[in-house]
C-alpha positions as CSV (number, residue, x, y, z in Angstrom):
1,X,0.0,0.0,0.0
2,X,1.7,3.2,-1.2
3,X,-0.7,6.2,0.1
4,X,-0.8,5.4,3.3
5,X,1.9,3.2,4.9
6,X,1.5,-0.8,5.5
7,X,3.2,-0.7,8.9
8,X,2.9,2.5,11.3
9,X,5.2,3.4,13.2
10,X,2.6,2.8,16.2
11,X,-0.4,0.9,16.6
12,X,-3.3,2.8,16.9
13,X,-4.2,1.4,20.6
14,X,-0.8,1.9,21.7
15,X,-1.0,6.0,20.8
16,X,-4.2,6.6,22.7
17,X,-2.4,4.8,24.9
18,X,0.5,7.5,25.0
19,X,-1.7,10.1,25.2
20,X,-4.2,8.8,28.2
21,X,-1.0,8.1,30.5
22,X,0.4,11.7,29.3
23,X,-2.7,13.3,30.2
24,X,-2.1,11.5,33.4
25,X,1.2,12.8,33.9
26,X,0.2,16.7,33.4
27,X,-3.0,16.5,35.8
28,X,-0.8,14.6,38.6
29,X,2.2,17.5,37.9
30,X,4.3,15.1,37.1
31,X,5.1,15.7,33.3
32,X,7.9,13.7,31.4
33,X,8.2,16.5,28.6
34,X,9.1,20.3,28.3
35,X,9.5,22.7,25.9
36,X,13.3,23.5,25.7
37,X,15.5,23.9,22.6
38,X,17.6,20.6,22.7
39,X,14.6,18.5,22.3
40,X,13.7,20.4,19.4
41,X,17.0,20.1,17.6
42,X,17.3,16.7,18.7
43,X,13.9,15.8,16.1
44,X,15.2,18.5,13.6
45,X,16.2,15.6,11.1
46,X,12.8,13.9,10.6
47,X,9.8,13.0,12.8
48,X,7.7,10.0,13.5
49,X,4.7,11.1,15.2
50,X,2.2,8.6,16.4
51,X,-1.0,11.3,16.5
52,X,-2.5,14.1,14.8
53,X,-4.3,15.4,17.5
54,X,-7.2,18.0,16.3
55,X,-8.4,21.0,18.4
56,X,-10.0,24.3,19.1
57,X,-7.3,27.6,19.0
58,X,-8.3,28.2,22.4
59,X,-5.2,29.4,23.9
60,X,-6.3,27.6,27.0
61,X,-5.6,24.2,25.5
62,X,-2.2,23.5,24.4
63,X,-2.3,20.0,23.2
64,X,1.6,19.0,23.4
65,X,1.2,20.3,27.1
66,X,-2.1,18.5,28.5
67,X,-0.8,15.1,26.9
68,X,2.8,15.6,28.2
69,X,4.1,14.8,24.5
70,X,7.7,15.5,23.1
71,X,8.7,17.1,20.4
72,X,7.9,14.9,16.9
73,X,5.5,13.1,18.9
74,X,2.1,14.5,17.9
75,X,0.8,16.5,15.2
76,X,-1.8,19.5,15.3
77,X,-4.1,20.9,14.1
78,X,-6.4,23.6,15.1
79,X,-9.1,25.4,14.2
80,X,-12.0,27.6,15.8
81,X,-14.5,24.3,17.6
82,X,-12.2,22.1,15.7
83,X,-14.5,23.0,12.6
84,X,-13.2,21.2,9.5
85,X,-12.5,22.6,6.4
86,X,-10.4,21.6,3.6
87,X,-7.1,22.5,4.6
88,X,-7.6,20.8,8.0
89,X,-8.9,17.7,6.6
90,X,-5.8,17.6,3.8
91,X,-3.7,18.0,6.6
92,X,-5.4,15.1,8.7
93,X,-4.9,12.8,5.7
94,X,-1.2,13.8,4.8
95,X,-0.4,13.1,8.8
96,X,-1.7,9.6,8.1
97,X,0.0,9.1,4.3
98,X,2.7,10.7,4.3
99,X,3.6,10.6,8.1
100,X,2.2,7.3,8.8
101,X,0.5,8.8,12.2
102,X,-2.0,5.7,13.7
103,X,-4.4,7.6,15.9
104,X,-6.7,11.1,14.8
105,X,-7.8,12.6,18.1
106,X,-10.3,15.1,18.1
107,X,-10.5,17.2,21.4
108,X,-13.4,19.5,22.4
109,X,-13.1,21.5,25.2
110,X,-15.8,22.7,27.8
111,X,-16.5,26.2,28.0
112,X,-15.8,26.6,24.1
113,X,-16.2,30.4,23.1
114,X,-17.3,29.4,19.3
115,X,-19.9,26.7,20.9
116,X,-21.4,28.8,23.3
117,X,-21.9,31.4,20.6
118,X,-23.5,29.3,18.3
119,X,-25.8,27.9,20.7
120,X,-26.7,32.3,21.4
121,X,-27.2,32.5,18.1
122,X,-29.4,29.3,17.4
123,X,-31.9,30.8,20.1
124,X,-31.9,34.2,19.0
125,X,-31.8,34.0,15.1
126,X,-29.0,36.3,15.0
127,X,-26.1,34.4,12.7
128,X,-22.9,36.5,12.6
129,X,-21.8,37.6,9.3
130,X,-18.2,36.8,7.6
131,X,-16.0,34.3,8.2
132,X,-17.2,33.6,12.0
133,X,-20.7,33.3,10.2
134,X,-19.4,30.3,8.7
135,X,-17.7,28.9,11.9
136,X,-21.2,29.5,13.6
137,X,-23.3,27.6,10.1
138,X,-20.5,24.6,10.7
139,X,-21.5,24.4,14.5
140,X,-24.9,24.6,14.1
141,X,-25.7,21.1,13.6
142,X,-24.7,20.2,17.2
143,X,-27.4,22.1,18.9
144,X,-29.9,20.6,16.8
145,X,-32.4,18.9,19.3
146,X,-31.1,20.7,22.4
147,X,-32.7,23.1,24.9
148,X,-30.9,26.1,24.4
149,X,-32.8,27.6,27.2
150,X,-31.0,24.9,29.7
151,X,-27.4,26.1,30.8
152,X,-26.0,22.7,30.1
153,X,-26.6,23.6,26.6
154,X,-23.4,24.6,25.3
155,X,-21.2,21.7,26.7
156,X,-24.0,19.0,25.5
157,X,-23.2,20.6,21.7
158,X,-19.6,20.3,22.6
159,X,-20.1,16.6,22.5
160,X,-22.1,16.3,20.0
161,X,-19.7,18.6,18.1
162,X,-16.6,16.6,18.7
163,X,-18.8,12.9,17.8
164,X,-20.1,14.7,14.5
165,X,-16.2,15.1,13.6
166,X,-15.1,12.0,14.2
167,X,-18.1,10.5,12.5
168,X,-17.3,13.1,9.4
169,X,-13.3,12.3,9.4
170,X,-14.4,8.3,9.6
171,X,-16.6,8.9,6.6
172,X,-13.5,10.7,4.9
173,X,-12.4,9.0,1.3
174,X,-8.7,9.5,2.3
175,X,-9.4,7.7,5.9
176,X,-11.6,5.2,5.2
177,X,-9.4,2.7,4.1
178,X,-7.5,2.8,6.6
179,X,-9.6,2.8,9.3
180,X,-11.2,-0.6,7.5
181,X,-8.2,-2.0,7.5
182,X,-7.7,-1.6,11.0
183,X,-4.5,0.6,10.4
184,X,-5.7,4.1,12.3
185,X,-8.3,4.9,14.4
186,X,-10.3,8.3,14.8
187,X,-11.8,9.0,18.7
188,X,-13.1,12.3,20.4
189,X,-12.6,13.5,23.7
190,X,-13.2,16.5,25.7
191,X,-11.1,18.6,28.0
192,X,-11.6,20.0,30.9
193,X,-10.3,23.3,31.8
194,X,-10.8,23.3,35.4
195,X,-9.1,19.9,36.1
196,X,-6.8,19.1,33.1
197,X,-8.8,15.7,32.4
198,X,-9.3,14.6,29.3
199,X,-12.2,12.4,28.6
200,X,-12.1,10.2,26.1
201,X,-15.6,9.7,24.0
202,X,-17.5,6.4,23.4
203,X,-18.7,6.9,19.5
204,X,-21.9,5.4,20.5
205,X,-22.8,8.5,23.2
């Protein structure tokens, strides 16, 4: 198989399993990884990351920090709600072709600015214009069938959110093969600002 490689360089049960204990690591304070310039030189000749790891640009949730990874270990991507577009998905399926990355992660987060403004906007008719229009159009789908009056709102679309992208990224032509081959795996999770835990989604929720 020449698009996407036979053997990864990690199974795909073995990365979630990287990035559970890691997440364990940074809520106990006990984190294996920093950020310091001779790990960085020390992947500077090629990388062989286990994850892409998809996220919101919340500035709240640095992904290579909350799963305690090192340099070359993980790959990102983020975008406002993790909303896909082209350019993220291309990049999701070059991390698994050309990178041979096993495990596509997709992390929500609770208290998410673009979720709790799309859930305002659902209940008062009001849609944004421009380009945070179209971030509030891609979200929209998650509140459908919610109470928008109840306060739990926003974090119930959060989840629905982040299962509607992994179901989307499953469906993807440049994933599916893999994933029926038993070569990646795509899960969500959400994280949780006040603690640091990350909880990892059952697709049937």
């Amino acid at each position: 198989m020449t698009a996407i490689r036979a053997a990864q360089a990690m199974a795909h049960g073995t990365a979630l399993g990287e990035l559970i204990t890691g997440n364990k690591r940074f809520v106990y304070g006990n984190p294996r990884y920093g950020h310091n310039v001779t790990q960085a030189a020390a992947t500077a000749g090629g990388q062989q990351p286990h994850s892409v790891v998809l996220g919101c640009i919340d500035s709240r949730v640095p992904l290579e920090a909350i799963f305690d990874q090192a340099f070359g270990s993980i790959c990102v991507a983020r975008s406002g709600a993790h909303v896909l577009d082209r350019s993220i998905l291309g990049s999701v399926e070059f991390a698994v072709s050309a990178l041979g990355v096993s495990l596509v992660l997709v992390v929500g987060h609770k208290r998410c600015g673009a979720v709790s403004a799309t859930v305002a906007a659902t209940r008062s008719g009001e849609q944004p214009t421009g380009d945070v229009g179209y971030l509030v159009a891609e979200l929209a789908p998650a509140t459908e069938g919610l109470d928008l009056n109840d306060p739990a709102a926003a974090d119930k679309a959060v989840r629905a959110h982040v299962l509607r992208t992994v179901a989307r990224l499953r469906r993807a032509d440049g994933l599916a093969p893999a994933i029926a081959a038993d070569q990646i795996n795509v899960v969500g999770a959400i994280y949780d600002l006040d603690t640091g835990w990350v909880e990892f989604l059952d697709p049937e929720d």
